[in-house]
C-alpha positions as CSV (number, residue, x, y, z in Angstrom):
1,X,117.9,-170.6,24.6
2,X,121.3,-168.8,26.0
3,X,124.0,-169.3,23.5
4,X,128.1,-168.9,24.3
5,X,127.5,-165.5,21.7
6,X,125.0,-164.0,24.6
7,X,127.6,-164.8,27.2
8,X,130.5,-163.7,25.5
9,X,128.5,-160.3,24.7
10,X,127.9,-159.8,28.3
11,X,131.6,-160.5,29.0
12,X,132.7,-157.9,27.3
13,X,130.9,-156.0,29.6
14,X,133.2,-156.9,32.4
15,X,136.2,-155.0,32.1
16,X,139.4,-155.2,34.1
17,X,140.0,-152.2,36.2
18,X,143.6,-151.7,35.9
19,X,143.6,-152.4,32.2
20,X,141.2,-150.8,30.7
21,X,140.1,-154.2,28.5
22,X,137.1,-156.6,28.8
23,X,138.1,-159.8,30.3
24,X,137.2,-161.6,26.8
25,X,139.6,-159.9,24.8
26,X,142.2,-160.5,27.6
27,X,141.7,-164.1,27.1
28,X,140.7,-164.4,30.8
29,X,137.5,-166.2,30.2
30,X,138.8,-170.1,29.7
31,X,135.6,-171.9,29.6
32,X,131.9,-171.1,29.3
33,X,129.5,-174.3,29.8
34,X,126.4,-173.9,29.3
35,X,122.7,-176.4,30.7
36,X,120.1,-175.3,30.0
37,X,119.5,-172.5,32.3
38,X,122.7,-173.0,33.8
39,X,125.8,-171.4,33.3
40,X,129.8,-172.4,34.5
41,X,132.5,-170.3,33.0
42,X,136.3,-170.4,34.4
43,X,137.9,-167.6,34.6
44,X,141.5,-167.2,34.5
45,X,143.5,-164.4,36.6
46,X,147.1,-163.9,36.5
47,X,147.2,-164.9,40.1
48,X,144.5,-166.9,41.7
49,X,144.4,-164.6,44.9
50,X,144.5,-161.0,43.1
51,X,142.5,-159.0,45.2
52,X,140.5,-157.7,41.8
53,X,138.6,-161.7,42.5
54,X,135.6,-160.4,44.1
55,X,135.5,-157.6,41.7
56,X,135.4,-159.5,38.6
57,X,133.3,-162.4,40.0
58,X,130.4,-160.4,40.7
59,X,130.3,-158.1,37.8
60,X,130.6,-161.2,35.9
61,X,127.8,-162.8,37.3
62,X,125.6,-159.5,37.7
63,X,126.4,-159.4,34.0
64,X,125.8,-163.0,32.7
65,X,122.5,-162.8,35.2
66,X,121.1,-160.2,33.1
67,X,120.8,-162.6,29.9
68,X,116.8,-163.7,29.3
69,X,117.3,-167.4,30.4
70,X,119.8,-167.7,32.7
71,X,118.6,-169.5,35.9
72,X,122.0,-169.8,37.8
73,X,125.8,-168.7,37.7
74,X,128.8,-170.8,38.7
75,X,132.0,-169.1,38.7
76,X,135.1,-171.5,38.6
77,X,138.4,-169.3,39.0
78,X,142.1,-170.2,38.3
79,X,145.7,-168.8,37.5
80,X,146.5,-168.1,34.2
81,X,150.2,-170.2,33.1
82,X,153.2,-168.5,31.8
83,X,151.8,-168.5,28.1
84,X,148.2,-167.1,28.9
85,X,150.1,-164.7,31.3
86,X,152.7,-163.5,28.3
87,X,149.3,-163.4,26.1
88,X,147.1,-161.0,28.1
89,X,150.4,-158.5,28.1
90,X,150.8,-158.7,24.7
91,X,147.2,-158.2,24.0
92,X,147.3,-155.2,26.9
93,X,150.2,-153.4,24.9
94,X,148.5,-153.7,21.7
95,X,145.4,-152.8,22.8
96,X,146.8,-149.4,24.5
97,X,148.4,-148.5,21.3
98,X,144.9,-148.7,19.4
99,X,143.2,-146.9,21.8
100,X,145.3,-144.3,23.0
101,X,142.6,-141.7,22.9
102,X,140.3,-143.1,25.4
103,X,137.1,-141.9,27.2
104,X,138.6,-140.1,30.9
105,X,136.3,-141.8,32.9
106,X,138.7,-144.3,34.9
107,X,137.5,-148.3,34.5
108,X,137.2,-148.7,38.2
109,X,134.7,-146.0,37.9
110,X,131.2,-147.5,38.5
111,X,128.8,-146.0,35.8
112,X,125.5,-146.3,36.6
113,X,123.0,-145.0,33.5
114,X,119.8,-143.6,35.4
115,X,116.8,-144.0,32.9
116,X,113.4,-144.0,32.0
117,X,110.9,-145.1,29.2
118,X,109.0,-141.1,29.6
119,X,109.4,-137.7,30.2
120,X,108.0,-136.3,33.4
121,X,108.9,-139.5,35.8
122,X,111.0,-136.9,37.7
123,X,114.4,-139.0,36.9
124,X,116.5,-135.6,36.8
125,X,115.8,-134.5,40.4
126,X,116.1,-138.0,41.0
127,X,119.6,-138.7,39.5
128,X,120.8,-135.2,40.9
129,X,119.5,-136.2,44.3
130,X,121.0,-139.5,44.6
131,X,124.1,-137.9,43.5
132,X,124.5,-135.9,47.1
133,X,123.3,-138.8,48.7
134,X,126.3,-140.9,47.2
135,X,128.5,-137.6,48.1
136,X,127.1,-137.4,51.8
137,X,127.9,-141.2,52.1
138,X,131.7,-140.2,51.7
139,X,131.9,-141.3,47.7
140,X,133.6,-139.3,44.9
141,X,130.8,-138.9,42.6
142,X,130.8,-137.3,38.7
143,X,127.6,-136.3,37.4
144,X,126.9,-136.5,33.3
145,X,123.7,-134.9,31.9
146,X,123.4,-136.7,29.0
147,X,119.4,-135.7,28.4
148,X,120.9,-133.0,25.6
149,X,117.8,-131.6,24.5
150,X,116.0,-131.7,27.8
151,X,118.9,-131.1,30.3
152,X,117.4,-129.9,33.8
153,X,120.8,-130.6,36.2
154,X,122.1,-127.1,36.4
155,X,119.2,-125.4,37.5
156,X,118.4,-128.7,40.1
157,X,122.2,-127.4,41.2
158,X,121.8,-123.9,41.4
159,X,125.1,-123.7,38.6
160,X,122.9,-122.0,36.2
161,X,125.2,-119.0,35.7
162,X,128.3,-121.2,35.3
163,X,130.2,-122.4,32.3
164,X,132.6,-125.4,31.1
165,X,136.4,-124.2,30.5
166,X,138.6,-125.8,28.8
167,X,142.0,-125.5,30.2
168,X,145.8,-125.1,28.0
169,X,145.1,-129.1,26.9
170,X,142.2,-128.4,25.7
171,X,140.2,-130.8,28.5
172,X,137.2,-129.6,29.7
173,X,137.0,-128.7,33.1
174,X,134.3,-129.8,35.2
175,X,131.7,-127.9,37.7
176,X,131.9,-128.7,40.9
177,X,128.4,-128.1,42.9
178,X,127.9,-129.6,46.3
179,X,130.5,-131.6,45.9
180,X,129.6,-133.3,42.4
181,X,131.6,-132.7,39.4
182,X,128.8,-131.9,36.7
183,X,129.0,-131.5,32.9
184,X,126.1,-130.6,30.9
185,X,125.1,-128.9,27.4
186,X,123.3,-126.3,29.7
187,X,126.6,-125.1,31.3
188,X,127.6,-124.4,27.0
189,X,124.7,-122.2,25.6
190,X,123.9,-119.1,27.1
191,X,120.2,-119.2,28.0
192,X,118.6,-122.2,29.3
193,X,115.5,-121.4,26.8
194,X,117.3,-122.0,23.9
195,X,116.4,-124.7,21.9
196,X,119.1,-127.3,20.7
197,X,117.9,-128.5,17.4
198,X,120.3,-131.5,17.1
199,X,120.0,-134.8,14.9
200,X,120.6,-138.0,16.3
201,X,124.2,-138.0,15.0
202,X,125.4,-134.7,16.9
203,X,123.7,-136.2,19.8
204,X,125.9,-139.0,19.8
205,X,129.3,-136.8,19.8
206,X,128.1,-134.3,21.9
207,X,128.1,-137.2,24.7
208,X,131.3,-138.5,23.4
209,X,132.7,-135.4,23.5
210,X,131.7,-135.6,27.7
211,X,133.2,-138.7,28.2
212,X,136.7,-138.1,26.3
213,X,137.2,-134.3,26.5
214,X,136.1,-133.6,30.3
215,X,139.2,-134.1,32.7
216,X,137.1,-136.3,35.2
217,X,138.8,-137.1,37.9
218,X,140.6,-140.4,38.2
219,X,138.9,-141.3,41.8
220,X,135.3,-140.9,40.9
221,X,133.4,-144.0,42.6
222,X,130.1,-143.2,40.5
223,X,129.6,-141.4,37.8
224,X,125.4,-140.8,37.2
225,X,124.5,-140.2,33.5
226,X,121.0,-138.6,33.3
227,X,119.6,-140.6,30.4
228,X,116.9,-138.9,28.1
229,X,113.9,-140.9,28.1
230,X,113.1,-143.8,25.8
231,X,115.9,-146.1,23.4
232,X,117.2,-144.2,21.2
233,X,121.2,-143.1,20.0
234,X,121.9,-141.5,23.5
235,X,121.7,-145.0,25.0
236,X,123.1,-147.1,22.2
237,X,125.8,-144.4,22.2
238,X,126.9,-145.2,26.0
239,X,126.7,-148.8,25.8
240,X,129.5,-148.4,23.1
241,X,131.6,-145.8,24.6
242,X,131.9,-147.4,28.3
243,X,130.6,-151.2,28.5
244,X,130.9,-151.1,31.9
245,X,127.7,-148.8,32.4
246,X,124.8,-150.4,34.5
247,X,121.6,-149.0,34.8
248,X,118.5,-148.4,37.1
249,X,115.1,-147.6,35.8
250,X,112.9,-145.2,36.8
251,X,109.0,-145.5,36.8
252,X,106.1,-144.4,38.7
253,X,103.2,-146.1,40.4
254,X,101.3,-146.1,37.2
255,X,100.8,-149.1,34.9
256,X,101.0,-147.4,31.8
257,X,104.4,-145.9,33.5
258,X,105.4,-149.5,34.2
259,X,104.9,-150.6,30.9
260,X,106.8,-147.7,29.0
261,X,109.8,-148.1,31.0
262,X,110.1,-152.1,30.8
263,X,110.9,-151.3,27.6
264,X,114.1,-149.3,28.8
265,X,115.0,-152.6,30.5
266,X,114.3,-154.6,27.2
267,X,117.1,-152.3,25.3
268,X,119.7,-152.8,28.3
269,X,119.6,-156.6,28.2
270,X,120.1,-156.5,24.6
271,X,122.7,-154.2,24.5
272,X,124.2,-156.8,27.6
273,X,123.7,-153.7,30.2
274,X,123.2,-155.1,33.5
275,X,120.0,-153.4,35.2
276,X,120.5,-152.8,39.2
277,X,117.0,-152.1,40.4
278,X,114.2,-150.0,39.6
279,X,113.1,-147.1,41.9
280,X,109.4,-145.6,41.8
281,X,109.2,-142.3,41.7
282,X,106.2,-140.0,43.1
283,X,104.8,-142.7,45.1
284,X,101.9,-141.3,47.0
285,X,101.9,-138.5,49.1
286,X,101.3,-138.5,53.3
287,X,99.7,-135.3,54.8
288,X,100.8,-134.3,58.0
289,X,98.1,-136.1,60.0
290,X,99.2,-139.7,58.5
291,X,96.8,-140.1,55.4
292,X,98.2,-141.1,52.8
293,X,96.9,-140.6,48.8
294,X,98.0,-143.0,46.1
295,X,97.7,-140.2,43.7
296,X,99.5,-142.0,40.4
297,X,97.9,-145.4,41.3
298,X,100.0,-148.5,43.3
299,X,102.6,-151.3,42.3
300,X,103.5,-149.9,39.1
301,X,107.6,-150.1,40.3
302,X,107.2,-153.5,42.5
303,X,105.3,-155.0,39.1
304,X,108.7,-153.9,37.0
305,X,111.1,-155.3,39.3
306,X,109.8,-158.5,39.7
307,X,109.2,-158.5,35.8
308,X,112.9,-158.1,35.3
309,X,114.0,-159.7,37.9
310,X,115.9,-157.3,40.1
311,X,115.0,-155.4,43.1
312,X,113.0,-152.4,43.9
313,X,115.5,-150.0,45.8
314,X,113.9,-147.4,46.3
315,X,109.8,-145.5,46.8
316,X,109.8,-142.3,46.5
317,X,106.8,-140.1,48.0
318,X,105.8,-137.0,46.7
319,X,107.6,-133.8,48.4
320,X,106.9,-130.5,47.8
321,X,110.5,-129.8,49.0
322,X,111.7,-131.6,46.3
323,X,109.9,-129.7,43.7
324,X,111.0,-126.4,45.4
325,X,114.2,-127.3,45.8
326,X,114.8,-128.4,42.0
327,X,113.3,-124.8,40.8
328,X,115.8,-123.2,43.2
329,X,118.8,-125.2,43.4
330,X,118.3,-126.5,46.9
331,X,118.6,-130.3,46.5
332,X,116.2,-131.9,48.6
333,X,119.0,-134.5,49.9
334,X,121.3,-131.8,50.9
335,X,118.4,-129.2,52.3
336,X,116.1,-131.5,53.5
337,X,117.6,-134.7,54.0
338,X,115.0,-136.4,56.8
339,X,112.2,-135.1,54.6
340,X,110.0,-138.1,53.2
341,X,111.9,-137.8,50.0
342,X,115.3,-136.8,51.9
343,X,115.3,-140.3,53.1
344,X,113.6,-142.5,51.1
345,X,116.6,-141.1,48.6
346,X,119.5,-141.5,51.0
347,X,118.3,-145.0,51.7
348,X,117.9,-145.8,48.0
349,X,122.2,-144.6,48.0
350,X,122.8,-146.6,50.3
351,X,121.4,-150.1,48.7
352,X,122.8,-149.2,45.5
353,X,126.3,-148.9,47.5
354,X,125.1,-152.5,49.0
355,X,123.9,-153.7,45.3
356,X,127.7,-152.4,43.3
357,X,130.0,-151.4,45.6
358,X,132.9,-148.9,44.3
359,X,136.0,-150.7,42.8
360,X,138.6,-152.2,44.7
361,X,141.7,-149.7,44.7
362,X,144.8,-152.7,45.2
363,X,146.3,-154.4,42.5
364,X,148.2,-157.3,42.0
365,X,151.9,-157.3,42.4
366,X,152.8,-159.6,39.9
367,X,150.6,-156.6,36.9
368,X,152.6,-154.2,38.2
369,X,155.1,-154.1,35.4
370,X,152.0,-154.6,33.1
371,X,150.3,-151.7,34.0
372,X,153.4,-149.9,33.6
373,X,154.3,-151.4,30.2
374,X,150.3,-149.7,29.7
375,X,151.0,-146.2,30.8
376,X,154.5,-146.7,29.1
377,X,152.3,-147.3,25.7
378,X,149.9,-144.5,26.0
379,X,152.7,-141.8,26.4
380,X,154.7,-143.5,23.5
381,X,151.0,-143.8,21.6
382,X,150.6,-139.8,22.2
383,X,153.8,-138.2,22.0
């Protein structure tokens, strides 16, 4: 049975992009109703025609979607009166003064957590790929390795030789490569060989230390975190640090594949992370006279997305380009691009675009002096 706790923990997965705080602890969420399978909640804006509508709507029903149970979303929207109006700034102000050391990653950044249930699915050149699709499509796009033991993205960017700087503030400074702005624990140690014999505990800062020590810029659209494989602190870790992370779940054809990673979806929905889609990686290979080989079996990713319920966005075929290119740092969406796996990947960017499109940039005129009062608070907070 859905309860008004699993909608409320969803909720607070839906946060308002020019505050910074989830629409629950705004008091924006007026009424949640709840039959059977069916949900109504009324939401409350501070105007009824804010331009952040569409916004909120759908991540609020992607989010409340995503709960085991639920067969169907209604969204009721109205203004908020003077008194809720006068309550949300007050809870605004207080809440910048807690939390004056934030993560940098802006809230109208879309975070999208690319995981798996195993190694070897080939998620890495996956999320590094997708990446330059996004960037090719005209998107500002950050990309955090967070696979800390096993990170692969600098050598899948050619950046091996680089490493993070911290400037006078003490903020990290990103790489740039291709376009991407790129942090990993392989642009820190000096010799990709080395072994990084961390405990679950270190793993946990060492991402936090990404999200609120790296000066990412303000515009990102997407920012990619390449998940290590399985459930463990690196994922419950994200979920806490920025609730407004989404994921997309990567599998091959194979059943046992399938199976491994529906347990990756299993952690998401109880940790209220919406999951977009699933994508199947190395799915068959095609000669160059048509045949085509189902080497690692048939329906494994089809079989996960309709288990979940969401959609399969993307196959992706076997390409020895790819493999070349992430041993060489030739990116098989930006060297190859209308290669089998060039374009099965640049059509997988552009659904995902389709499926969460990148925050709306206008506010409302009557938050202005609200989000001022907010940056007002911060400086105060820090000074």
């Amino acid at each position: 049975m859905v309860t008004h706790e699993d909608i409320q923990g969803a909720l607070r997965g839906v946060i308002d992009p020019e505050l910074g705080v989830d629409i629950v602890e705004l008091g924006m969420v007026d009424d949640i109703v709840i039959d059977g399978g069916n949900v109504t909640i009324k939401i409350a804006l501070t105007i009824a025609a804010c331009p952040m509508r569409d916004q909120i709507e759908t991540d609020v029903v992607r989010r409340i979607n995503s709960i085991q149970g639920v067969d169907d979303v209604t969204i009721n929207i109205a203004a908020m009166s003077k008194s809720q109006r006068a309550a949300l700034m007050e809870k605004a102000r207080l809440r910048a003064r807690e939390n004056a050391i934030a993560t940098m990653v802006s809230p109208t950044t879309r975070v999208i957590a690319i995981s798996s249930g195993k190694g070897g699915v080939g998620k890495s050149s996956l999320t590094a790929n997708l990446a330059i699709a996004l960037d090719d499509l005209g998107y500002k796009v950050g990309l955090l390795d967070a696979d800390i033991w096993g990170f692969s993205l600098p050598r899948i960017l050619g950046v091996l030789d680089n490493r993070l700087e911290a400037g006078e503030d003490r903020k990290i400074e990103p790489i740039v490569a291709y376009g991407i702005e790129l942090v990993s624990t392989g642009l820190i140690i000096e010799d990709e060989q080395t072994a990084l014999m961390w405990r679950g505990l270190m793993l946990s800062k060492a991402l936090e230390q990404f999200l609120r020590d790296v000066r990412w810029s303000k515009d990102l659209d997407y920012l990619l975190v390449d998940m290590p494989p399985g459930t463990g602190d690196i994922q419950m870790a994200l979920g806490r640090l920025l609730p407004q992370a989404e994921m997309i779940v990567v599998t091959t054809p194979q059943k046992a594949a399938q199976k491994v990673a529906a347990r990756v979806a299993d952690m998401a929905r109880r940790s209220f992370m919406p999951v977009l889609g699933v994508i199947e990686n190395m799915s068959g290979f095609t000669t160059e006279d048509g045949r085509h080989y189902k080497l690692f079996g048939e329906g494994g990713g089809q079989e996960l997305a309709a288990q979940i319920g969401v959609p399969l966005l993307a196959q992706i075929p076997l390409d020895p380009f790819l493999v070349e290119g992430g041993d060489t740092g030739r990116p098989v969406a930006k060297f190859h691009p209308d290669g089998p796996a060039g374009s099965a990947i640049r059509e997988a960017a552009q659904r995902l675009v389709a499926t969460i499109p990148p925050a709306e940039d206008d506010s409302c005129g009557t938050r202005m002096d609200l989000i001022a009062q907010r940056l007002a608070d911060l400086e105060a907070a820090r000074s």
